[in-house]
Backbone as a printed PyTorch tensor [residue, N CA C, xyz], in Angstrom:
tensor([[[-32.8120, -10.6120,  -1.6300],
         [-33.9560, -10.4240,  -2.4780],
         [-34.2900,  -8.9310,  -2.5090]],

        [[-34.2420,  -8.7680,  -3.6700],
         [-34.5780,  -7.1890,  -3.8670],
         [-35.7830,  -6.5570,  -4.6820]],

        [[-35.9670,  -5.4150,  -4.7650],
         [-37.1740,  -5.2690,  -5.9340],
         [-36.6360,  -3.7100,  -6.1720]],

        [[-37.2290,  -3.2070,  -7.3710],
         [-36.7610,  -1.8720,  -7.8120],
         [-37.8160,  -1.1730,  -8.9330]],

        [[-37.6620,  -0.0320,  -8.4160],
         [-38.7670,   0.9290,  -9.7240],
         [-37.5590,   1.8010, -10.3650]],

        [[-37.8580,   2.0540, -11.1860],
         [-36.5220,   2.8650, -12.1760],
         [-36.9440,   4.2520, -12.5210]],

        [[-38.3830,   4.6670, -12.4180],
         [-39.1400,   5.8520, -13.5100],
         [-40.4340,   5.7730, -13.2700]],

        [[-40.9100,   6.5790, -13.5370],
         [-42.4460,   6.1740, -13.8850],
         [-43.3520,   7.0120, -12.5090]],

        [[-44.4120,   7.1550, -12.4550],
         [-45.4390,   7.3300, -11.4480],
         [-46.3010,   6.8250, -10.7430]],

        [[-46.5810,   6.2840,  -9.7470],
         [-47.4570,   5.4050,  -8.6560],
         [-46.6180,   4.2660,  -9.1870]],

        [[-45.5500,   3.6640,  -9.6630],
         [-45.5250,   2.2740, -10.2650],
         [-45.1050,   1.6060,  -8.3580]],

        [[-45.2410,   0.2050,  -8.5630],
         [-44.7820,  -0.4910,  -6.7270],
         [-44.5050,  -1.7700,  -7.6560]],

        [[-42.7230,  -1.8920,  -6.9270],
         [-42.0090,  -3.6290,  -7.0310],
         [-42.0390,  -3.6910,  -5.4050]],

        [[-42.8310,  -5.0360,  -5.7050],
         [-42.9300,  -5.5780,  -4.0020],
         [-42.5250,  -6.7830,  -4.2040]],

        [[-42.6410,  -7.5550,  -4.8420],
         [-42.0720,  -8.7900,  -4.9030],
         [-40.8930,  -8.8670,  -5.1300]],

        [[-39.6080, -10.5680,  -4.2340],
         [-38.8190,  -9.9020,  -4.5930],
         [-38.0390, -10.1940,  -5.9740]],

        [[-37.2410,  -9.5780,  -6.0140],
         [-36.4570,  -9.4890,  -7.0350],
         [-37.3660,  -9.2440,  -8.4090]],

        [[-38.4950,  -8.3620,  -8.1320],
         [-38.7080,  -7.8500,  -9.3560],
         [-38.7810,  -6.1270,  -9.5140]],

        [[-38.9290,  -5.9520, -10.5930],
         [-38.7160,  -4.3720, -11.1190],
         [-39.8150,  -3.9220, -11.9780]],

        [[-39.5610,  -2.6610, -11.5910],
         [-40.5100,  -1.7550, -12.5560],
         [-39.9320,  -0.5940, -13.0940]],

        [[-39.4740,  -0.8000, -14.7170],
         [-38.4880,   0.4060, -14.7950],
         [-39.6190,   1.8450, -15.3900]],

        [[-40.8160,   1.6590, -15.5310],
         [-41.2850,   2.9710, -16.1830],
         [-42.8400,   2.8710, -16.2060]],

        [[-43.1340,   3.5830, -16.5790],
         [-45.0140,   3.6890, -16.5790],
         [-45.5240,   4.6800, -15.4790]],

        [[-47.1190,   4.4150, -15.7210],
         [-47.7920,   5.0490, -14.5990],
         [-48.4830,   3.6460, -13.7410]],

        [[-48.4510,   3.7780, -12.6740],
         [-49.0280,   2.9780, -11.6670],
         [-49.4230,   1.1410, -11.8260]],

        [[-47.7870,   0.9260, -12.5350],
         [-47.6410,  -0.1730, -12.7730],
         [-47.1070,  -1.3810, -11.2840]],

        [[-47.5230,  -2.5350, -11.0010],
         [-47.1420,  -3.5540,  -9.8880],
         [-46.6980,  -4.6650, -10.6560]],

        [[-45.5590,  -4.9390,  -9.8190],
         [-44.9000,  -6.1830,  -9.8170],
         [-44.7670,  -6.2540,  -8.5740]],

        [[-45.6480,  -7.2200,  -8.3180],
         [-45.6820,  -8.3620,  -7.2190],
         [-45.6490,  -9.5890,  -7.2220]],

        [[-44.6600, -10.6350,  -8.1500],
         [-44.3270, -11.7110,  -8.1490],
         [-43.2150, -11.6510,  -8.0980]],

        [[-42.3830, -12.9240,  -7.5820],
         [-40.9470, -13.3620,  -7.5550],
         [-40.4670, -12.9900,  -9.1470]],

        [[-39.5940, -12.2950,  -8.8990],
         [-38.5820, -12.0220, -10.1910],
         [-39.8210, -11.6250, -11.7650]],

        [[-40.6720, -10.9900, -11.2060],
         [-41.8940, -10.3750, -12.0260],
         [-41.2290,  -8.8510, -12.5940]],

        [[-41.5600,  -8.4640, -13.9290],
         [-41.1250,  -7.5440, -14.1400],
         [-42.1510,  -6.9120, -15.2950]],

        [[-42.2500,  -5.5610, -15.0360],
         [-42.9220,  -4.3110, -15.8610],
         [-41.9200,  -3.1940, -16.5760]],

        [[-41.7100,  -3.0970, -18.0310],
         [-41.1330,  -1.7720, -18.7840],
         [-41.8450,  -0.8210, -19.1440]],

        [[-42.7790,  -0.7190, -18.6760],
         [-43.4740,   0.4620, -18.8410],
         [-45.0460,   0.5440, -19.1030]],

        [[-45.9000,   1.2320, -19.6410],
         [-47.8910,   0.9440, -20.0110],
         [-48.2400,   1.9180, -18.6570]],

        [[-49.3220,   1.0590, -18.2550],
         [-50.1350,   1.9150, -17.2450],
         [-51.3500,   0.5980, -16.9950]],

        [[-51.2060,   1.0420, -15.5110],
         [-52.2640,   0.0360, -14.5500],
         [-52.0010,  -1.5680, -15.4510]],

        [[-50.9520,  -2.4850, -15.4490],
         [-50.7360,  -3.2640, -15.2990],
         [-50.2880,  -4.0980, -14.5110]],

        [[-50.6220,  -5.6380, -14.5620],
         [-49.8010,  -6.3000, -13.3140],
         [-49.1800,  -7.2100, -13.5210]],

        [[-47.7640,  -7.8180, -12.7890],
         [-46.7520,  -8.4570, -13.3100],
         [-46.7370,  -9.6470, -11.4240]],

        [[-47.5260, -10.9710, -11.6460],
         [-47.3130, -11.2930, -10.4620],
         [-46.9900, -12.9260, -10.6400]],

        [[-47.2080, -14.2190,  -9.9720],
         [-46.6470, -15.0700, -10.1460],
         [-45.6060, -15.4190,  -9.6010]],

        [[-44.8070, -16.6400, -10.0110],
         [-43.6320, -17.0790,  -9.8590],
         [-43.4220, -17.2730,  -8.4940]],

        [[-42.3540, -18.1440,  -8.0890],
         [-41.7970, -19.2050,  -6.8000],
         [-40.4660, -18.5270,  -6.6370]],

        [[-40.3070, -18.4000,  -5.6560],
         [-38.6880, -18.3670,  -4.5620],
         [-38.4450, -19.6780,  -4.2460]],

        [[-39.2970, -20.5660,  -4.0140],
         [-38.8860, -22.0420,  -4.0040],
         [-38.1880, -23.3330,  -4.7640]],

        [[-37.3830, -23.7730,  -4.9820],
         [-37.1080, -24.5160,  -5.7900],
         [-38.0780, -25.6980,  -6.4340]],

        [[-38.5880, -25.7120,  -7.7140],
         [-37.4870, -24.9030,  -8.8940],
         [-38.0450, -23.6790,  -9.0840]],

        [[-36.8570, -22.4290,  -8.7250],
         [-37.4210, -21.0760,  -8.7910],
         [-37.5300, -20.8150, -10.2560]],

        [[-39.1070, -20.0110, -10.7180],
         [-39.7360, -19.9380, -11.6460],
         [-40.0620, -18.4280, -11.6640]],

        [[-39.7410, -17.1360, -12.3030],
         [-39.6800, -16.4790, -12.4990],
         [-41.1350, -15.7540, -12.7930]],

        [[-41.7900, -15.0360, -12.1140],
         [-43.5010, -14.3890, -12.4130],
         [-43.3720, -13.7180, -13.9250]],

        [[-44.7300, -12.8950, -13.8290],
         [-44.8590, -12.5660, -15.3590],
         [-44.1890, -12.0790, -15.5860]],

        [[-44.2290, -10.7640, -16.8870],
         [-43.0260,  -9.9410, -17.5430],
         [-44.1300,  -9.6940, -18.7270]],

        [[-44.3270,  -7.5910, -18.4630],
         [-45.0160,  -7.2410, -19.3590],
         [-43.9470,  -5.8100, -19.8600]],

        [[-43.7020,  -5.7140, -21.2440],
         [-43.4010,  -4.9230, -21.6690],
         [-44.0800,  -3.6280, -22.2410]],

        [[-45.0630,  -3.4980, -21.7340],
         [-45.9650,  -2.2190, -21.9450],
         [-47.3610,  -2.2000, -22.6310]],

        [[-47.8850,  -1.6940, -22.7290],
         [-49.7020,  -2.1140, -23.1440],
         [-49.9590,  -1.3340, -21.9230]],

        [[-51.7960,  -1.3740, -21.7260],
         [-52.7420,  -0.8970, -20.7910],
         [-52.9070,  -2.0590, -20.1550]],

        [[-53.3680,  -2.3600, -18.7330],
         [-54.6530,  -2.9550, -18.3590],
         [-54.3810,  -4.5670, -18.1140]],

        [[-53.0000,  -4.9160, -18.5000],
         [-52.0760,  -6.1720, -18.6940],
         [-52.0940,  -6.5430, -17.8920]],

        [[-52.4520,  -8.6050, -17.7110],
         [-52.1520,  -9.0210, -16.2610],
         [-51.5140, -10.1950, -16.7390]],

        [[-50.1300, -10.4760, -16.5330],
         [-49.3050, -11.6150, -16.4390],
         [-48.6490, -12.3810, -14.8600]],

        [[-49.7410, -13.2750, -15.3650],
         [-50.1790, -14.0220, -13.4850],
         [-49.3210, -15.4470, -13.2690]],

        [[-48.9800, -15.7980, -14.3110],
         [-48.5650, -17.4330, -14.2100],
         [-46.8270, -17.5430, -13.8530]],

        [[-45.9730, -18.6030, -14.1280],
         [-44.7390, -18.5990, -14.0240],
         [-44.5870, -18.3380, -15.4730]],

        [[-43.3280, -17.8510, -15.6640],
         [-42.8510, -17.0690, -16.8800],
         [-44.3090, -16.8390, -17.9840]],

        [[-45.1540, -15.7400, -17.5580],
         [-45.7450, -15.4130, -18.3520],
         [-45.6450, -14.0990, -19.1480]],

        [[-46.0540, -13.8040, -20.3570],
         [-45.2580, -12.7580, -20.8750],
         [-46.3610, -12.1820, -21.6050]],

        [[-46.4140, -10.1390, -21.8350],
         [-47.0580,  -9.5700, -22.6650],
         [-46.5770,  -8.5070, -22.9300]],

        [[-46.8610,  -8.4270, -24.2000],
         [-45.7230,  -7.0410, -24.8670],
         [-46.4740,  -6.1570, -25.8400]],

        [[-47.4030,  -5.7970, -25.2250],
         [-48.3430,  -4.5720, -25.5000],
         [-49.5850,  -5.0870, -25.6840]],

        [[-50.7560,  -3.9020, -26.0090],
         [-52.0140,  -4.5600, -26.4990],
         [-52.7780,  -4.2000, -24.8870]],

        [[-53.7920,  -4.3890, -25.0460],
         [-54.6300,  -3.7690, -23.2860],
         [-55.3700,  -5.1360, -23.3670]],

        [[-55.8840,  -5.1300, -22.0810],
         [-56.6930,  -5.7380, -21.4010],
         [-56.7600,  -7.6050, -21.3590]],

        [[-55.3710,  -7.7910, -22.0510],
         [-54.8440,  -9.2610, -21.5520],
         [-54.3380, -10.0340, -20.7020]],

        [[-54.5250, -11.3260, -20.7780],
         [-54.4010, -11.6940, -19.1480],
         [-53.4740, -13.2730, -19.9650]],

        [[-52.3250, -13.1660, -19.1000],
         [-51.4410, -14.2480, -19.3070],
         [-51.0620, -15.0850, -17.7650]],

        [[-51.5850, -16.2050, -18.2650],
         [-51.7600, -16.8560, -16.8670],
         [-50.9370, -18.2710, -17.2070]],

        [[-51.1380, -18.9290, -15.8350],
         [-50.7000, -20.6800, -16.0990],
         [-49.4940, -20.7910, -16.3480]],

        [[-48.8060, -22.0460, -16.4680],
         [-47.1460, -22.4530, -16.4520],
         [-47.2460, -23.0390, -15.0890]],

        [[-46.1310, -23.7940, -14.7080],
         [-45.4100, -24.4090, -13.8310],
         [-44.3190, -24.2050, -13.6960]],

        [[-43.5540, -25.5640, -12.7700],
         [-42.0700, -24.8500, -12.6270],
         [-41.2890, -25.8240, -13.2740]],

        [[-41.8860, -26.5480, -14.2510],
         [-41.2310, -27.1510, -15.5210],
         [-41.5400, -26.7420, -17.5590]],

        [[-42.6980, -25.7900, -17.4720],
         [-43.8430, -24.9940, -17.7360],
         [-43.8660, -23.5870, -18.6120]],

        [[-43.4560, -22.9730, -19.1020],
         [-43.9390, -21.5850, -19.4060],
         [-44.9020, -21.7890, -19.6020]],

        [[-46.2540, -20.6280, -19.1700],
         [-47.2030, -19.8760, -19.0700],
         [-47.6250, -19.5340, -20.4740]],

        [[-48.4460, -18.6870, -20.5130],
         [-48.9890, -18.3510, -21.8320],
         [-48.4040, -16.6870, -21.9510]],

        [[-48.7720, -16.9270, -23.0170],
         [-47.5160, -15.6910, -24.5810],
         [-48.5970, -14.9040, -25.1730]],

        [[-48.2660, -13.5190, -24.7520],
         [-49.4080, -12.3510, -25.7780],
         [-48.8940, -11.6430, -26.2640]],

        [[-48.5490, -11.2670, -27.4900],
         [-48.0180, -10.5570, -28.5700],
         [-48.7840,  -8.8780, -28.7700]],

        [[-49.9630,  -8.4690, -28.1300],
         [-50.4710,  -7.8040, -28.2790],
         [-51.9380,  -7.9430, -28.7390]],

        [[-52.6420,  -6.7500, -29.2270],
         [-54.2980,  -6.9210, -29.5360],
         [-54.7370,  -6.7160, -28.7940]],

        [[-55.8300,  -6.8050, -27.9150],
         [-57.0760,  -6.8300, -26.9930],
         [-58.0660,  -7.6050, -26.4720]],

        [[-58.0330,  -7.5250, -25.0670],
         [-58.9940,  -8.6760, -24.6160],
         [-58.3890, -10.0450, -24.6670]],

        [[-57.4760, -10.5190, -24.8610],
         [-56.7740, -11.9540, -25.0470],
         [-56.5450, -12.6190, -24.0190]],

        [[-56.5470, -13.9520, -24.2650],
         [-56.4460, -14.7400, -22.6460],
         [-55.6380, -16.2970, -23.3580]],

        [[-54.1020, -16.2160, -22.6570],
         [-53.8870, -17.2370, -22.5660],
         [-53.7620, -18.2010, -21.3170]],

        [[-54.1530, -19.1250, -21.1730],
         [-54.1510, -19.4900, -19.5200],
         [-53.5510, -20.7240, -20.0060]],

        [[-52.9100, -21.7790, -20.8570],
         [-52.3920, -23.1170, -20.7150],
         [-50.9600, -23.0320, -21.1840]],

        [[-50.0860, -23.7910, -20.8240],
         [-49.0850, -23.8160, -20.7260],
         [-48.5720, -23.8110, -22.5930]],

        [[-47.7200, -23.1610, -22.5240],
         [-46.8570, -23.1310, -23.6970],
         [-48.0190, -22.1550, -25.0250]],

        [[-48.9280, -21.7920, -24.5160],
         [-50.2310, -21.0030, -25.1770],
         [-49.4610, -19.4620, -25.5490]],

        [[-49.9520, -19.4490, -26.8200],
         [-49.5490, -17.7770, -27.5150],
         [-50.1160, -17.2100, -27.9150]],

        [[-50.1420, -16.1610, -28.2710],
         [-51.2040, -15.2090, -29.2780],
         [-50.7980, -14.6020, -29.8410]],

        [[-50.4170, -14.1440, -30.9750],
         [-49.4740, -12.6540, -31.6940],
         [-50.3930, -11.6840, -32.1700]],

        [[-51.3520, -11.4150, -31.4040],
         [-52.5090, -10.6720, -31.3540],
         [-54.1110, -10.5400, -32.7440]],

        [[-54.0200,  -9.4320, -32.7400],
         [-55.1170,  -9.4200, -33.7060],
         [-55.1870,  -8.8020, -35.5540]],

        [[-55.8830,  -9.1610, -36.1290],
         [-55.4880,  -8.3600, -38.0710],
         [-56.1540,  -7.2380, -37.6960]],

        [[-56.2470,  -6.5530, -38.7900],
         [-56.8620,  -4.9890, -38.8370],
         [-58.0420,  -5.0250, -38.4050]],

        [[-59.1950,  -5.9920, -38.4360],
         [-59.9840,  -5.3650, -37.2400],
         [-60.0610,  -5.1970, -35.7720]],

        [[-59.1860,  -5.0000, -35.7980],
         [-58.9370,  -4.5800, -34.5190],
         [-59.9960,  -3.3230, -33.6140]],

        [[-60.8060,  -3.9440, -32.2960],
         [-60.2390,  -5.3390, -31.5710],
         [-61.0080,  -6.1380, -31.4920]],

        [[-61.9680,  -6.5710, -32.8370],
         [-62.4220,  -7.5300, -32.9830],
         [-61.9000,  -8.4930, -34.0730]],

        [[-61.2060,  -8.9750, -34.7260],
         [-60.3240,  -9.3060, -35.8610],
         [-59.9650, -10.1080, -35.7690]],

        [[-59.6710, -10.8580, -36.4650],
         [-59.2910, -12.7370, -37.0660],
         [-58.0070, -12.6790, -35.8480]],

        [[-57.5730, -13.4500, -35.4400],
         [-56.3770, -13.7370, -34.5220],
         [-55.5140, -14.3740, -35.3760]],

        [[-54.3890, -14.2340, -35.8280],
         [-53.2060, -14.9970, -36.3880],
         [-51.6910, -15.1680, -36.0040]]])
């Protein structure tokens, strides 16, 4: 079990087998949790136990917290992707602001032009 940072500044992979290839003071601390880059996000979650279930996975944004088993966010600040099991994906954020998916198989593809108060679609 391993963990790895690739780039970036203050970023910490403590969990194992996850990574952090870039950013500023990004954490992955879940099993097989992973961060590409943003700033002050967190990537935690997921089981080493069978059935091993893989933690979040944020591809960059601010302020990002993907907490559940395979939970996922790919830009946008201050969202929180939670929930899943280990039969389960977690909830899905596409970006926007302030967003919260917490039930299983839950998405968001963020927000319209008012942004970041704006119709969700």
């Amino acid at each position: 079990m391993w963990s790895s940072v690739g780039g970036g500044s203050g970023n910490i992979a403590s969990g194992n087998d996850s990574t952090v290839s870039g950013g500023y003071r990004n954490t992955a601390d879940g099993f097989g949790s992973s961060i590409s880059g943003g700033q002050d996000n967190r990537a935690s979650g997921g089981s080493s136990t069978l059935p091993e279930t893989a933690g979040g996975s944020i591809c960059g944004g601010r302020q990002n917290l993907a907490s559940g088993f395979d939970t996922t966010i790919c830009g946008g600040q201050q969202n929180a992707a939670t929930g899943g099991n280990g039969t389960m994906a977690g909830g899905s954020i596409g970006g926007g602001s302030g967003l919260t998916a917490s039930a299983a198989n839950e998405w968001h593809a963020g927000q319209s032009a008012g942004f970041p108060t704006g119709t969700e679609y």
